[in-house]
C-alpha positions as CSV (number, residue, x, y, z in Angstrom):
1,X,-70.9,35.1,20.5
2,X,-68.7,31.9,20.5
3,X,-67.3,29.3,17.9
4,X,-69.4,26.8,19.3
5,X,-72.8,29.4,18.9
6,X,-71.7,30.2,15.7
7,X,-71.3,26.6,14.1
8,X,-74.0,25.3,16.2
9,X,-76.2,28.0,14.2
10,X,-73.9,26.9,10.6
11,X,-75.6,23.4,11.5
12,X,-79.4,24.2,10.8
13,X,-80.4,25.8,7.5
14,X,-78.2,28.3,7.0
15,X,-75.0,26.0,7.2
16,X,-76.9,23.7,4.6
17,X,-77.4,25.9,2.1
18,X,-73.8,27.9,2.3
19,X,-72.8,24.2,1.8
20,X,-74.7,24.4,-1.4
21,X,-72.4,27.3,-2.0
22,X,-69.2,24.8,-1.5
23,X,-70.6,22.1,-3.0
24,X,-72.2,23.3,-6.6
25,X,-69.1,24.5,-7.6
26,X,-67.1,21.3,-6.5
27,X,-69.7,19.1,-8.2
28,X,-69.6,21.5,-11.2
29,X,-65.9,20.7,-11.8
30,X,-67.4,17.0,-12.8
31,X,-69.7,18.0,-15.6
32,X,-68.1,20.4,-17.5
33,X,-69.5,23.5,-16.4
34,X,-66.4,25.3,-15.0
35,X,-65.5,28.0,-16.6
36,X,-62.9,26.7,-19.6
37,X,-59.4,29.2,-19.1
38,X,-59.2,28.0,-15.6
39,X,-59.3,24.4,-15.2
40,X,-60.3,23.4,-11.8
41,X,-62.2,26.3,-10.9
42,X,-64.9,24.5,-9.2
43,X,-62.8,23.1,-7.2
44,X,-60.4,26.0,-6.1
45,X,-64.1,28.1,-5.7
46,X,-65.2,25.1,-3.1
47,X,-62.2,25.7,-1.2
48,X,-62.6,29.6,-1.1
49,X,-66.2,28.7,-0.1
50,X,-64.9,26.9,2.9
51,X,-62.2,29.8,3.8
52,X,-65.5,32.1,3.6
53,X,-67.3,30.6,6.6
54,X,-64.0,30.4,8.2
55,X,-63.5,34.3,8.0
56,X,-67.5,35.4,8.4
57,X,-66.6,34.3,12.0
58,X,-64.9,37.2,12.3
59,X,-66.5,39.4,10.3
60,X,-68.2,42.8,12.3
61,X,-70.2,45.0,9.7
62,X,-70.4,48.7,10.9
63,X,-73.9,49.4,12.7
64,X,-75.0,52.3,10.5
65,X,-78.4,54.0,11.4
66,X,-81.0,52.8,9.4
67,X,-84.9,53.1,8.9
68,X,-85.4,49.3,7.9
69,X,-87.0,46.8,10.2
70,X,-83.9,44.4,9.4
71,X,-81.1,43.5,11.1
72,X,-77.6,44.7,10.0
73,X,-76.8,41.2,9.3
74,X,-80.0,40.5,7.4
75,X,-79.8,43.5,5.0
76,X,-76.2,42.3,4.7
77,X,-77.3,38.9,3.6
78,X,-79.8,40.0,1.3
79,X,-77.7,42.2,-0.5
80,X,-75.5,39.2,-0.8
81,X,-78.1,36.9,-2.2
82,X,-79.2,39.4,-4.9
83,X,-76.1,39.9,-6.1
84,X,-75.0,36.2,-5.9
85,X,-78.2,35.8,-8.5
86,X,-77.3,38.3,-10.6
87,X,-73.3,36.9,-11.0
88,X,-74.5,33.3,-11.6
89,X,-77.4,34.7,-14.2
90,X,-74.3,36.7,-16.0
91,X,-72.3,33.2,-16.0
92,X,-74.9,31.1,-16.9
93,X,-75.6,33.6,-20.3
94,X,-71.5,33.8,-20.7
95,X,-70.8,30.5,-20.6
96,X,-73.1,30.0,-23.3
97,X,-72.8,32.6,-25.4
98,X,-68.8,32.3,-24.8
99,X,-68.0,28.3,-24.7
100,X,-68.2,25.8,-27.3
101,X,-68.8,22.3,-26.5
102,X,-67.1,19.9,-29.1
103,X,-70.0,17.4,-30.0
104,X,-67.7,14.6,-29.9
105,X,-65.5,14.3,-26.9
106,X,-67.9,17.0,-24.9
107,X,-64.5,19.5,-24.1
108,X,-65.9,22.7,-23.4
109,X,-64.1,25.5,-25.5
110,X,-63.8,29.1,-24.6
111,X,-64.4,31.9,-27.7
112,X,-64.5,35.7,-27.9
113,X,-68.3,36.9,-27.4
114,X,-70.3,35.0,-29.7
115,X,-69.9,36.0,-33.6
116,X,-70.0,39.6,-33.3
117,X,-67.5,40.6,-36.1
118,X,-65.5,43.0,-33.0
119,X,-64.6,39.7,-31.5
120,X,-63.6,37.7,-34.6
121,X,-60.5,37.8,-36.9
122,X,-60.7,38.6,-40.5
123,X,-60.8,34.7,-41.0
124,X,-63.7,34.2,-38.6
125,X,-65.5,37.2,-40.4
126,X,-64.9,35.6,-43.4
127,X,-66.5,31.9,-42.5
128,X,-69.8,33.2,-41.2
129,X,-69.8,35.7,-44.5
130,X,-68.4,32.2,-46.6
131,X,-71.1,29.7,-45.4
132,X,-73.9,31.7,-43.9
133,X,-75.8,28.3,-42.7
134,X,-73.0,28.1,-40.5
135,X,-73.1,31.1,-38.9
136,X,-72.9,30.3,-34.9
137,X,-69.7,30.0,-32.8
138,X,-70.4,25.9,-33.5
139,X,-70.6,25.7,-36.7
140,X,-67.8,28.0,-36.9
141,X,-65.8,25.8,-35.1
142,X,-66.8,22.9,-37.3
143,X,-65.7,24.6,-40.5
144,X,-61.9,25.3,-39.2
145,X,-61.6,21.8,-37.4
146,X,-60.9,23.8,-34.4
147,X,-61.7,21.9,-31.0
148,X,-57.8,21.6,-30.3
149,X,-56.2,23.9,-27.9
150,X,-55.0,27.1,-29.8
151,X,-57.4,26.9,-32.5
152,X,-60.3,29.0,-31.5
153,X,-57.7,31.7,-31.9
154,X,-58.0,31.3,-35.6
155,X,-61.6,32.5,-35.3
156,X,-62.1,34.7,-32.4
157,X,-59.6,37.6,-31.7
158,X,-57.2,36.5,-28.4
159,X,-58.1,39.1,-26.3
160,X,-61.7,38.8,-26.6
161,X,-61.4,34.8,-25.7
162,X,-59.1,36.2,-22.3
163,X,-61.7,38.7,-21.8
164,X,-64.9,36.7,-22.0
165,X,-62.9,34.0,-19.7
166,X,-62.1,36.3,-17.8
167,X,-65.4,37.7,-16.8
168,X,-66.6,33.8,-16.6
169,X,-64.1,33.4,-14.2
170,X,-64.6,36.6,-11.9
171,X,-68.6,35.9,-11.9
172,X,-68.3,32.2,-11.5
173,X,-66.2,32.4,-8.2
174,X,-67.6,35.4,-7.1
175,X,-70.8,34.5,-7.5
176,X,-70.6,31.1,-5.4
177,X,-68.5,32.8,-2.8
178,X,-70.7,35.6,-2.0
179,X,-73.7,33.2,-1.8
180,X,-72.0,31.5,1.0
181,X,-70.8,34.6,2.5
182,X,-74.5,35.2,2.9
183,X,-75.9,32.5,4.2
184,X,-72.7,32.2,6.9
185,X,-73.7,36.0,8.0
186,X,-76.8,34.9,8.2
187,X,-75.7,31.8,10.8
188,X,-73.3,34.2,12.6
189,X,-76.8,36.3,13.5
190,X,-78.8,33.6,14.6
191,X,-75.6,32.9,17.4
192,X,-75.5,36.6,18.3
193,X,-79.3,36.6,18.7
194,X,-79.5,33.6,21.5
């Protein structure tokens, strides 16, 4: 297999959707869906996505016996999608159960996990006990005035806020990368097949 096979075969379907896998996160970046502790993400992600078909070019999985009808590449790939859903399902629930969205400028926020008392300070503990009809990471928010930067950290414990950002982060990028990674393997067989 040559370059020109294998972006000949990144031209038909399999090159349009691991452009998905560019392009979602790039367009994400625009509407405030990134994850919050690393601004630009989408954007950064996009570019990783382009590195990925770069590098799949070269890529050579180990041909491992195997009682499935599928090619190497094909089980590869599907591996690769399954888990792609999986990571964007877990960022999808973390990044709302773990952001805040100030109603008034539309700034997303990151938080610890939700209002489990484990991921709040003693002063977030004692708003949701204080005003009970209050008691989600919004309202929360609301009560302390604290859609500035810094001032979750009055509710929610720092290093849940790094940790649930960093798990957005790590499933966000991964997620968008591996999709890609997927569908380029997928190209790279259809040029070895011809």
């Amino acid at each position: 297999m040559n370059k020109k096979e294998y972006f000949e075969a990144l031209k038909s379907m399999y090159g349009l959707s691991a452009s998905i896998g560019v392009l979602v996160p790039g367009i994400s970046f625009f509407f405030n869906y990134d994850p919050p502790l690393l601004t630009g993400a989408g954007l950064i992600t996009a570019g990783l996505g382009v590195a990925t078909v770069m590098i799949t070019y070269y890529y050579k999985p180990k041909q491992a016996p195997s009682s499935s009808s599928l090619p190497t590449f094909a089980r590869i790939a599907l591996k690769m999608f399954l888990l792609s859903i999986v990571l964007i399902v877990v960022y999808v629930l973390l990044l709302h159960w773990c952001t805040v969205v100030d109603p008034q400028k539309g700034q997303r926020f990151q938080i610890g996990f939700g209002i489990a008392n484990w991921t709040l300070t003693e002063q977030g503990v004692m708003l949701k006990e204080k005003f009970p009809d209050m008691k989600t990471p919004l309202g929360l928010m609301m009560i302390k005035g604290a859609f500035e930067q810094g001032r979750p950290e009055l509710i929610w414990r720092s290093w849940s806020i790094y940790v649930a950002g960093t798990f957005m982060i790590i499933s966000y990028t991964c997620a968008f990368i591996i999709w890609v990674f997927a569908w380029s393997i997928l190209a790279k067989q259809k040029a070895s097949s011809r």
